[in-house]
C-alpha positions in Angstrom: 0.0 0.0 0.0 1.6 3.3 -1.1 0.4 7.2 -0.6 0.3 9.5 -3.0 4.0 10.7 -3.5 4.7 7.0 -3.6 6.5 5.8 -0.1 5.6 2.1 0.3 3.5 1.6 3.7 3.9 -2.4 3.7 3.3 -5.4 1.5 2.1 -8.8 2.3 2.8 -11.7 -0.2 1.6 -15.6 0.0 2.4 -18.3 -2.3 -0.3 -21.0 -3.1 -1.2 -23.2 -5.7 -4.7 -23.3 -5.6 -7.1 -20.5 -4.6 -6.5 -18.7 -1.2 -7.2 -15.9 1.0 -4.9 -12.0 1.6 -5.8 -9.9 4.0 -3.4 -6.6 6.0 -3.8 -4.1 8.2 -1.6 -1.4 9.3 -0.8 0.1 12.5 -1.8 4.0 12.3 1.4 5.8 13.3 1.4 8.1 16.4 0.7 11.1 14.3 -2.3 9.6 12.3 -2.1 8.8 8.8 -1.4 11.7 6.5 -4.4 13.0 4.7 -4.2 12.1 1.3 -4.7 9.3 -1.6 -3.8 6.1 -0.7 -3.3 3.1 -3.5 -3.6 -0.6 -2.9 -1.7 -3.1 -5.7 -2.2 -6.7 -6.6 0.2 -8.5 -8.1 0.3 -12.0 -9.0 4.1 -13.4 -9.9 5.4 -9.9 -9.9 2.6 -8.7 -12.6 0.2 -6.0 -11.5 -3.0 -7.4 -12.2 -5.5 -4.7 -10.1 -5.1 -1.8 -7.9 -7.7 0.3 -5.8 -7.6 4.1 -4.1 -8.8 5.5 -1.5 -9.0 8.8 0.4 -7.8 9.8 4.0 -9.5 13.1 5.3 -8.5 14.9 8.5 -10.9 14.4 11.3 -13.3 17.3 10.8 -15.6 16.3 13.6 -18.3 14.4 11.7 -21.3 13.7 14.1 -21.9 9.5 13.8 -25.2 8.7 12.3 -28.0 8.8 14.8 -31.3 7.0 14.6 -34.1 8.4 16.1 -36.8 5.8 15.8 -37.4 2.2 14.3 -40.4 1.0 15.0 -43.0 -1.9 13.2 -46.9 -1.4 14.0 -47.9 -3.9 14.7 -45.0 -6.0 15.5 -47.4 -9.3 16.0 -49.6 -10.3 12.9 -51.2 -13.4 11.7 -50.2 -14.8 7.7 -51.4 -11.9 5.3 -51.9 -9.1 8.1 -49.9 -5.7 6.4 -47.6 -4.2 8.8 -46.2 -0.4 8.7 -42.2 -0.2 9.4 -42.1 3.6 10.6 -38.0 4.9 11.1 -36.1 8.5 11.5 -32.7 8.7 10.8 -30.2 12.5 11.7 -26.5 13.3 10.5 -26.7 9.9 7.8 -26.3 10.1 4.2 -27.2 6.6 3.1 -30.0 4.2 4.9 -30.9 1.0 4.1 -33.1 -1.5 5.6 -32.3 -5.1 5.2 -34.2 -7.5 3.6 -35.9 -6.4 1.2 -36.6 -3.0 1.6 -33.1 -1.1 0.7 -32.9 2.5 0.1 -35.4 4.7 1.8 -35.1 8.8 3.0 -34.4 9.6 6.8 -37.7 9.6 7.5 -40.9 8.0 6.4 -42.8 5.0 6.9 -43.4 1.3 4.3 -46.0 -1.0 4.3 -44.8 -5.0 3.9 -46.3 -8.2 4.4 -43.9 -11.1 6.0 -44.7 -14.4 5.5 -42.8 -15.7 8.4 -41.0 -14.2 11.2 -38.5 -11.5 10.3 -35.8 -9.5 11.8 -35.5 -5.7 9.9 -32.6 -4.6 10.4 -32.1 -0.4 10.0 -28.3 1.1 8.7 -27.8 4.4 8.6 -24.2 5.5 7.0 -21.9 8.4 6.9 -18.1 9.3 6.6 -17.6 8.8 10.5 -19.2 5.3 10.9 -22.3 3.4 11.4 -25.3 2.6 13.3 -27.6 0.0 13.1 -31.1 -0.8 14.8 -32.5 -3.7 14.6 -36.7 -4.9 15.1 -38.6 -8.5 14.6 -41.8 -8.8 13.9 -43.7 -11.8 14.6 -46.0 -14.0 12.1 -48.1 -16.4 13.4 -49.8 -18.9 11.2 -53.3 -18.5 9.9 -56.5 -20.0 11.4 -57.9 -22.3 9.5 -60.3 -24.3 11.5 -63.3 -22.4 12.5 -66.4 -22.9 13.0 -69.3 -22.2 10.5 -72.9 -21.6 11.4 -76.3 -21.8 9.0 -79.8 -22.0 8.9 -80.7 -25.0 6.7 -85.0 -24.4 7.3 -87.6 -23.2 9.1 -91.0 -23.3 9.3 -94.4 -22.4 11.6 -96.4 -24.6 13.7 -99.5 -22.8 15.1 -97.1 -19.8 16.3 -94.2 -21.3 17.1 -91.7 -20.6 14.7 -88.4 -23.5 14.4 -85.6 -23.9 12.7 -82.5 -25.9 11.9 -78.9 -24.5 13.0 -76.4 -26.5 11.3 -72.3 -25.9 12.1 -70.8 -26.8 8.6 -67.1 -25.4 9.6 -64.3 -28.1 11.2 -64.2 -26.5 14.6 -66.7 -27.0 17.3 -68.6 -24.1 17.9 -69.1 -22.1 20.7 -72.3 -21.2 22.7 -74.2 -18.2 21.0 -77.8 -16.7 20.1 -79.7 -16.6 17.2 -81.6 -13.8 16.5 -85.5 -13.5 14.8 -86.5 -10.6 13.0 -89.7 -9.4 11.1 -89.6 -6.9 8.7 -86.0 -6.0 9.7 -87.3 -5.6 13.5 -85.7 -8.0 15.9 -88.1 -9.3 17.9 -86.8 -12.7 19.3 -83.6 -14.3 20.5 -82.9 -18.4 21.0 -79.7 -19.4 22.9 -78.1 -22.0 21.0 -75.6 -24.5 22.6 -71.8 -25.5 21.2 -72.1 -27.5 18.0 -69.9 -30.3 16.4 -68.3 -30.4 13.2 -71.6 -31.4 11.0 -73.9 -31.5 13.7 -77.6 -30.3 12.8 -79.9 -29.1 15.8 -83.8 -28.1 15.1 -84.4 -25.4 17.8 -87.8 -22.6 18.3 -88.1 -19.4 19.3 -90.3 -20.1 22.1 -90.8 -16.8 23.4 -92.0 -15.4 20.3 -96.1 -15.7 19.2 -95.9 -15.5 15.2 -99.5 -14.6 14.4 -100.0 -12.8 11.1 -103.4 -11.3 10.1 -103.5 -11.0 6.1 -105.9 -8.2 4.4 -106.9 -11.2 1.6 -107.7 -13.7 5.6 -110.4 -11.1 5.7 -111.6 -10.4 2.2 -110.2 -7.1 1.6 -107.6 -6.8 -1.4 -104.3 -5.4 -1.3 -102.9 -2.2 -2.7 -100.3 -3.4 -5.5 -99.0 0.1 -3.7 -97.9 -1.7 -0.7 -97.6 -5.3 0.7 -99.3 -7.6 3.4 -96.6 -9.8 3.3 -94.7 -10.4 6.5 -90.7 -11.2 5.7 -89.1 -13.5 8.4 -84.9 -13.8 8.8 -83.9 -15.8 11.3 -79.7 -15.5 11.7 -77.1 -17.7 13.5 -74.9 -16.7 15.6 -76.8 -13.2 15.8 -74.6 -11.6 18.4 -71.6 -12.7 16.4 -69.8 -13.8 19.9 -68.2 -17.0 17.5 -65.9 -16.3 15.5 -66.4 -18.1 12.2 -64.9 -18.9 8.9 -67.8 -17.3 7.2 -69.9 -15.0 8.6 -71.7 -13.8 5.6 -74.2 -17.3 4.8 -75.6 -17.1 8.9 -79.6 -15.8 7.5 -82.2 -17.4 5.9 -85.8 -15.4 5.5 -89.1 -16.1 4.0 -91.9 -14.2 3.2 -95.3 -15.2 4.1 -98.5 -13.7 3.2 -99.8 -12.5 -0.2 -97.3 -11.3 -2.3 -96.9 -8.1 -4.8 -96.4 -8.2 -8.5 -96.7 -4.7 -10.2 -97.2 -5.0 -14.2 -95.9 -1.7 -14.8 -98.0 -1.9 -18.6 -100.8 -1.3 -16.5 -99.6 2.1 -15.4 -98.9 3.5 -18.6 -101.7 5.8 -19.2 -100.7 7.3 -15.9 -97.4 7.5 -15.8 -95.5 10.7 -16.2 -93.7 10.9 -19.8 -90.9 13.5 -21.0 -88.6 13.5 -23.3 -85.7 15.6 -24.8 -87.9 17.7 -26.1 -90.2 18.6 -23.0 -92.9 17.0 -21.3 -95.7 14.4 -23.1 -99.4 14.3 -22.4 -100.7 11.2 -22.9 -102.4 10.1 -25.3 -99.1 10.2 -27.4 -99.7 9.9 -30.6 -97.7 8.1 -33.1 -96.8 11.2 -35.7 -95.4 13.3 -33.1 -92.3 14.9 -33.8 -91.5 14.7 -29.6 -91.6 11.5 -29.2 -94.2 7.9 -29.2 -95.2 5.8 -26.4 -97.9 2.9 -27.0 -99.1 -0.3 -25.1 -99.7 -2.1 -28.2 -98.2 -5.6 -29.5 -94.1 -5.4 -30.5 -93.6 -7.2 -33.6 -89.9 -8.4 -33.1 -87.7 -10.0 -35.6 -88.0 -13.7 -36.7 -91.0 -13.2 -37.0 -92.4 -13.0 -33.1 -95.1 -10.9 -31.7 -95.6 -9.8 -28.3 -99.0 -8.5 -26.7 -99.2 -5.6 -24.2 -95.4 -4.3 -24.8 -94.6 -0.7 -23.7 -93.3 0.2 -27.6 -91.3 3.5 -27.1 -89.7 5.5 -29.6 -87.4 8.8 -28.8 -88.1 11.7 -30.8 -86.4 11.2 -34.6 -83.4 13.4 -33.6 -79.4 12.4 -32.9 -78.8 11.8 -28.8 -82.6 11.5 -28.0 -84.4 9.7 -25.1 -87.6 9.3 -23.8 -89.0 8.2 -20.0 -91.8 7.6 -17.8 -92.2 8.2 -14.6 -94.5 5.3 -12.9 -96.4 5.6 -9.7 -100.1 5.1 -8.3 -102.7 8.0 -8.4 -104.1 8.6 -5.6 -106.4 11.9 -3.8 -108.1 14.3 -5.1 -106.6 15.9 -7.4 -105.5 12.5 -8.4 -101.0 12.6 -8.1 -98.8 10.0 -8.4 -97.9 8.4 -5.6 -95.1 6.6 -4.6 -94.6 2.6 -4.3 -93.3 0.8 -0.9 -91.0 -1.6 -1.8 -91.7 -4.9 -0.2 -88.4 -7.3 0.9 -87.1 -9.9 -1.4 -88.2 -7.6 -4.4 -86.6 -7.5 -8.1 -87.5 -5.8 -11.7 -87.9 -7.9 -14.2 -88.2 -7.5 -17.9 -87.2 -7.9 -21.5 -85.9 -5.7 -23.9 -85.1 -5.1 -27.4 -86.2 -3.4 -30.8 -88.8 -3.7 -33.2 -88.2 -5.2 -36.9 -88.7 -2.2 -38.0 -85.6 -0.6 -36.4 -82.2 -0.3 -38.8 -79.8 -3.0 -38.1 -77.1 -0.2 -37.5 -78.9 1.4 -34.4 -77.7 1.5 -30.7 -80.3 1.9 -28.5 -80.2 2.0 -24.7 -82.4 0.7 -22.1 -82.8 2.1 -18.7 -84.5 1.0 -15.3 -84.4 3.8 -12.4 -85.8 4.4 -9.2 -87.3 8.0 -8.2 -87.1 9.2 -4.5 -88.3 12.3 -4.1 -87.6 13.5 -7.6 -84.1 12.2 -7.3 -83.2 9.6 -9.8 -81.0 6.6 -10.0 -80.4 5.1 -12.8 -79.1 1.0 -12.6 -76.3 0.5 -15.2 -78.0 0.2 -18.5 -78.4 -2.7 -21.4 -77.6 -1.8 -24.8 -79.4 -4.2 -27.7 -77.4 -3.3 -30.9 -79.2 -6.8 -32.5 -82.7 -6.6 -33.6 -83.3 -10.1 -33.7 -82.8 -10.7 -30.1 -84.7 -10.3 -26.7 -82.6 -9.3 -23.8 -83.3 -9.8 -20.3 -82.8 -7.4 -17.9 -83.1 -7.8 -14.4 -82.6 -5.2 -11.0 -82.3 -6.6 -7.7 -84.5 -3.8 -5.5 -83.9 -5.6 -1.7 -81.5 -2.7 -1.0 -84.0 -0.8 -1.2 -86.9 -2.7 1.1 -89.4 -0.7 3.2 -88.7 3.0 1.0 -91.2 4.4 -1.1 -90.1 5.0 -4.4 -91.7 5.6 -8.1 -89.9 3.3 -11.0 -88.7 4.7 -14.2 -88.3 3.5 -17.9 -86.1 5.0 -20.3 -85.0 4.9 -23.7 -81.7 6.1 -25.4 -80.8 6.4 -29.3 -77.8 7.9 -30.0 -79.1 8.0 -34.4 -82.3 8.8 -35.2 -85.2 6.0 -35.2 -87.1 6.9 -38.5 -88.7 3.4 -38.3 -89.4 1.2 -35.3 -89.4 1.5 -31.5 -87.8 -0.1 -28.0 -90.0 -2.3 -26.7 -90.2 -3.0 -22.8 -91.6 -6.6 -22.6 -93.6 -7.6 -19.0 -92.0 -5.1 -17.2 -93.0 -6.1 -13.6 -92.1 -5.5 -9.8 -91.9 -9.1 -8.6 -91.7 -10.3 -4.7 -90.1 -13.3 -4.0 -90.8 -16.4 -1.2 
């Protein structure tokens, strides 16, 4: 090893024939080393074959690298839990964190996700030394036997209402309730023992009287407005005291009672129809230039031909649509008032053009609900073949016990000079 202006510092030589291992180190004189270049040579049989430099600086009181904080949150996880490694690091000028990690900034904060136990170990580097800080954060393995509760049946005797509580997890269960409601109101609980793996118990909620009274018991007939039906749900494991490997199947609900089914064709005449030209007044006639709306029979390709369709055609224009707005009237003046959505409830229709309609249009159907003169409209179905009915179905249980007025809706992007969109037994269905 030589300085700069060349005085030789020591040398080390070994003598092998087969691979091997040189190392030196060198006794700093009393003085220090002088500040400077220094160059290390390797030779092999008295040929240079590689050299290196490097510097020597005077001491100029360079603070060691400090670190402030390391810390994991949290620092115990199952398999798949995220953990956040936060640090802050002062007077460094390179900081790593080893494995994985590598270069980050003197402060700030990483997400990871260990597999297994693991030790993070924190460097922070300058010209004066190094420190190190080092955390482990412990994985432990994932749970997978648990327990999973259902409700295979249940049924009314007089007015008792049972049920079956089945645990089809591979862990015993432990001791919990299971809750009754109707209409959404819980109004009974059953305390339900530890199950086995597979085991299948029929239970009753006891304390509760199920005695409906039904307007069509008594002779009266129900407003398609509104519904007699009562909904029951009975859920395991109501008080969700077990943990489980599924707690999303636990209910199971019925509806009992006389059910509703709105044929929204028979609303037609007084539903509320605009379109992108201004309101309609019905009767609309076929040759107007705003717009046509009929409850007539849809002659459809191949040839088919369907009774009592809702045949709607935008006005004859580029980017047009038409809509109606359907509700019940009611009072004096008559209004149209809003529908209560019943549980378990869905729209139900098909769609799709007349023969009549260019093989080149794009026309867009539309379902929406109206609340309060708000309107949502449920992603739409585009039929861009005339020789095909599409089904188009909206699942309404989201929106059980509000009041609401339904609304149809037609898009063309080109003009229809021929032919209309035809809604086909567009009905309000409640399910068992």
């Amino acid at each position: 090893m030589a300085a700069k202006d060349n005085p030789l510092l020591g040398d080390e030589t070994i003598v092998r024939d087969s691979d091997g291992f040189l190392g030196f180190t060198l006794q700093a004189p009393v003085s220090g080393f002088i500040s400077g270049v220094y160059r290390v040579e390797l030779s092999v049989d008295g040929k240079q074959q590689a050299s290196g430099t490097f510097h020597i600086e005077k001491d100029v009181l360079i603070p060691f690298p400090q670190i402030n904080s390391f810390s994991a949150s949290p620092s115990n996880i199952t398999v798949g839990q995220p953990v956040t490694l936060n640090w802050k690091v002062s007077n460094a000028n390179r900081i790593t964190i080893e494995p994985s990690v590598g270069s980050v900034m003197p402060a700030g904060s990483k997400n990871i996700t260990p597999a297994a136990d693991a030790t993070y170990t924190l460097y922070a580097l300058n010209r004066r030394g190094s420190s190190s800080n080092a955390l482990t954060i412990n994985v432990s393995p994932a749970i997978t036997t648990r327990p999973d509760l259902v409700i295979t049946e249940f049924w009314s005797s007089g007015n008792v209402i049972s049920y079956r509580i089945k645990n089809i997890g591979d862990a015993p269960s432990c001791s919990c309730e299971s809750y009754l409601y109707r209409n959404d109101m819980l109004e009974s609980r059953d305390y339900v023992p530890s199950l086995a793996p597979g085991e299948e118990r029929a239970e009753a909620f006891l304390r509760y009287h199920f005695s409906p009274r039904f307007s069509s018991v008594m002779g009266a007939v129900s407003s398609e407005a509104s519904s007699d039906a009562v909904t029951i749900r009975i859920c395991a494991n109501g008080d969700r005291s077990c943990p489980e490997s599924n707690g999303d199947n636990n209910c199971l609900e019925h509806n009992y009672g006389p059910l509703v089914s709105i044929n929204l064709a028979k609303y037609i005449s007084s539903a509320q129809w605009q379109s992108s030209t201004g309101k309609l007044k019905w009767p609309i006639f076929k040759d107007s230039r705003d717009g046509f709306v009929s409850l007539s029979s849809a002659q459809m390709d191949a040839g088919m031909n369907y009774t009592d369709a809702i045949s709607m055609c935008p006005p004859p224009v580029e980017k047009a649509w038409i809509q109606g707005t359907f509700g019940v009237l009611s009072g004096q003046p008559a209004t149209l008032q809003p529908f209560t959505i019943p549980h378990k409830c869905k729209f139900s229709a098909r769609v799709g053009v007349t023969r009549e309609v260019p093989a080149s249009a794009n026309v867009k159907f539309l379902f929406g609900i109206d609340k309060g003169g708000e309107i949502t409209y449920f992603p739409p179905l585009i039929s861009t073949s005339k020789g095909r009915l599409d089904p188009c179905e909206v699942d309404l249980s989201s929106f059980a016990g509000q009041q609401v007025r339904f609304v149809l809706r037609v898009e063309s992007a080109e003009p229809l000079q021929q032919g209309c969109a035809a809604w086909i037994e567009p009905v309000i269905i409640q399910e068992r």
